[in-house]
C-alpha positions as CSV (number, residue, x, y, z in Angstrom):
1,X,75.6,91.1,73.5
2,X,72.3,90.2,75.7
3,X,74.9,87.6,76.9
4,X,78.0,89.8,78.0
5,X,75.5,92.3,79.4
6,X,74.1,89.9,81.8
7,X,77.5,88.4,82.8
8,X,78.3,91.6,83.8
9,X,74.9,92.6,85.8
10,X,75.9,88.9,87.8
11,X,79.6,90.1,88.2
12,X,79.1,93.8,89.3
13,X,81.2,93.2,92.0
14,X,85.1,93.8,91.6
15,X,86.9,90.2,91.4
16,X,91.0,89.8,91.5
17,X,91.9,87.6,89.1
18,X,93.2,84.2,90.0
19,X,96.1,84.4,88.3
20,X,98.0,87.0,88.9
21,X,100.7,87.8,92.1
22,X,101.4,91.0,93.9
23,X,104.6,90.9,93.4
24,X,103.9,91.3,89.3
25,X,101.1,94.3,90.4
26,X,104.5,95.7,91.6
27,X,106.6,95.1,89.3
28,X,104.6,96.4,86.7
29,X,104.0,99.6,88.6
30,X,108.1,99.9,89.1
31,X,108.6,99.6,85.7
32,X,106.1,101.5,84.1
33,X,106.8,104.4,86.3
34,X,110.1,104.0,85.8
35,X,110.1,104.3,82.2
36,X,108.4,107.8,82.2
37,X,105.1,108.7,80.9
38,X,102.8,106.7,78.7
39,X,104.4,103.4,78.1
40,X,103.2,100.9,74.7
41,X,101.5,97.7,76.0
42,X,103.6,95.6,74.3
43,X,106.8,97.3,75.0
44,X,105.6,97.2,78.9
45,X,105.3,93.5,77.8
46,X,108.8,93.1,77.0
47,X,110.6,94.9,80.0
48,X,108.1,92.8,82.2
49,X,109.5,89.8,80.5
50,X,105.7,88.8,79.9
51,X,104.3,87.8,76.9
52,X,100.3,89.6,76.4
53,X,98.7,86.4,77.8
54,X,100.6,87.4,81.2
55,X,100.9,90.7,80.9
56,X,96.8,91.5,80.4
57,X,95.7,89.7,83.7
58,X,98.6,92.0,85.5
59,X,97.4,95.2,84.1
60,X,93.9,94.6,84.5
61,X,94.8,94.0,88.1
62,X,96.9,97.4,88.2
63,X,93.9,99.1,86.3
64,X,91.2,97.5,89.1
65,X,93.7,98.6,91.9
66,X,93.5,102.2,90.8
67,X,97.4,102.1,90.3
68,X,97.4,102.2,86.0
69,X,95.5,103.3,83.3
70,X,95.4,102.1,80.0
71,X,94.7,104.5,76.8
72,X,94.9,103.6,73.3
73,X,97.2,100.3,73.9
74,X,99.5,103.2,76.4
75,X,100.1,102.5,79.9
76,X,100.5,104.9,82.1
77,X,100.3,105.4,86.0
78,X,97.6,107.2,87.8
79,X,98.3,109.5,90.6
80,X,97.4,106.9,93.1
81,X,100.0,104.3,91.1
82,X,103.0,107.2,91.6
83,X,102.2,107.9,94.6
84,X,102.4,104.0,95.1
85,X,105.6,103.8,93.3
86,X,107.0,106.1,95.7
87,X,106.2,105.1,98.4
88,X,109.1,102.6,99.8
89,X,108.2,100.9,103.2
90,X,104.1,101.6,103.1
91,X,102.9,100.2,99.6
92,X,100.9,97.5,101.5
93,X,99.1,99.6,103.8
94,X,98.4,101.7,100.4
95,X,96.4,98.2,98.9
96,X,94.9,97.4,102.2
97,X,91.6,99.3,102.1
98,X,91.5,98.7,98.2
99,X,92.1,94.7,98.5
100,X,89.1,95.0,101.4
101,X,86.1,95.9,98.5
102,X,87.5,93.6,96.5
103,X,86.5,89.7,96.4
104,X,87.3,87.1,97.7
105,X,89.1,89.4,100.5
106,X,85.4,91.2,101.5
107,X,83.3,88.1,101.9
108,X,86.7,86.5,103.3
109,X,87.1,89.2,106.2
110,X,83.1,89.6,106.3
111,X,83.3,85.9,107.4
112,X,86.5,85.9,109.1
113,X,85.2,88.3,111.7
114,X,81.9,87.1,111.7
115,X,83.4,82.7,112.8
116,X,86.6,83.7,114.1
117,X,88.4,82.3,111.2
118,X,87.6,80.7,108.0
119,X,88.4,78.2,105.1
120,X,88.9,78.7,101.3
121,X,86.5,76.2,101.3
122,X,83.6,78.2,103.0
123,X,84.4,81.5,101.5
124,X,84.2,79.6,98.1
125,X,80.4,78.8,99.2
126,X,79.7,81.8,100.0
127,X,80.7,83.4,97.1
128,X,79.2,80.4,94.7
129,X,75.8,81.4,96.5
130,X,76.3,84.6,94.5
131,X,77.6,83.3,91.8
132,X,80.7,84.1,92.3
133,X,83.4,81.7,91.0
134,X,87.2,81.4,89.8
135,X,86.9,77.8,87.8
136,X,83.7,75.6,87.6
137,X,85.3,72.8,89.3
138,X,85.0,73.1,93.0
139,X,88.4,71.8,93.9
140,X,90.1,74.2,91.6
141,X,88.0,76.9,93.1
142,X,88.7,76.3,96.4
143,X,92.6,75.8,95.1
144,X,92.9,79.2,93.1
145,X,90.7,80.6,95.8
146,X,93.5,79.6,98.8
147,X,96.1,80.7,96.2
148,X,94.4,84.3,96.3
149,X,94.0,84.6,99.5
150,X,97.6,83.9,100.8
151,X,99.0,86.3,97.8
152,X,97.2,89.0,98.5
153,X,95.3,88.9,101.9
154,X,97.7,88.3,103.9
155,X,100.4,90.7,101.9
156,X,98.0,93.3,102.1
157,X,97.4,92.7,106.2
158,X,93.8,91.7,105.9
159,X,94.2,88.3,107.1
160,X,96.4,85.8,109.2
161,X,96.9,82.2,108.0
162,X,96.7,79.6,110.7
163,X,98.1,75.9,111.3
164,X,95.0,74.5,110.3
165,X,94.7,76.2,107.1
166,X,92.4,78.7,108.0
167,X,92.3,82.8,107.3
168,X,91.8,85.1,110.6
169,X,91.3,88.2,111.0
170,X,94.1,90.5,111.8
171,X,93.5,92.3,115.3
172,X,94.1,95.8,114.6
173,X,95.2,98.2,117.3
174,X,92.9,101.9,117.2
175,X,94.9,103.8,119.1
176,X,98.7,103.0,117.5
């Protein structure tokens, strides 16, 4: 327990998983709210077409992203995952300011904004520094982390991706 307690205490901060796509995080959302109320895991499981080793990194991302809670083994959505649902041109606006305190995308844009642009590579470092890590190989951190980044950062409007294989930050206009 002295263990898990202090894993946690090192990993306060909210992490997306590595392997899991916005496209399921919608999915899932379409699907559960589609089907009604309270929806069994592993029924969810089975209109997903996702076994419970791909359907648990999916929910927990739903469940981290405010969009579905999860009760007894019943899935439901919140009112931010109906509302999300719903909503037909805007959901990535929606995830935007969510995906933001979320890493990698907070140290990525922290950095980003900071350089002008930035690599996997160096956001990886960063976040290493704080202990922060997707797989213990570097390379496969720096792969998953890249992977992340394009799936979600830039679906969410955070961050451009360049030629040169680096994330900038998107110029945002105040007054539009």
């Amino acid at each position: 327990m002295a263990d898990r307690r202090s894993q946690t205490q090192a990993k306060k901060v909210p992490m997306m998983p590595g392997n899991v796509r916005a496209g399921q995080v919608i999915s899932l959302v379409e699907v559960t709210g589609g089907l009604g109320s309270a929806i069994d895991a592993a029924r969810l499981g089975d209109e997903l077409g996702a076994d419970i080793a791909v359907l648990l990194p999916i929910l927990d991302t739903a469940e981290l992203l405010g969009l579905v809670k999860s009760e007894k083994g019943d899935i439901s959505l919140t009112e931010f995952g109906h509302k999300f649902q719903k909503t037909s041109k805007n959901k990535v606006k929606l995830l935007t300011d969510l995906i933001a305190k979320i890493e990698p995308f907070k140290t990525a844009v922290e950095l980003a904004n900071k350089q002008g642009s930035v690599s996997a590579e160096e956001v990886g470092e960063a976040l290493a520094e704080r202990g922060i890590t997707w797989h213990h190989e570097p390379e496969m951190n720096q792969s998953l982390l890249t992977t992340i980044l394009i799936h979600w950062a830039i679906y969410a409007g955070l961050l451009n991706y360049n030629k040169s294989g680096r994330f900038e930050p998107i110029k945002r206009s105040h007054g539009a």
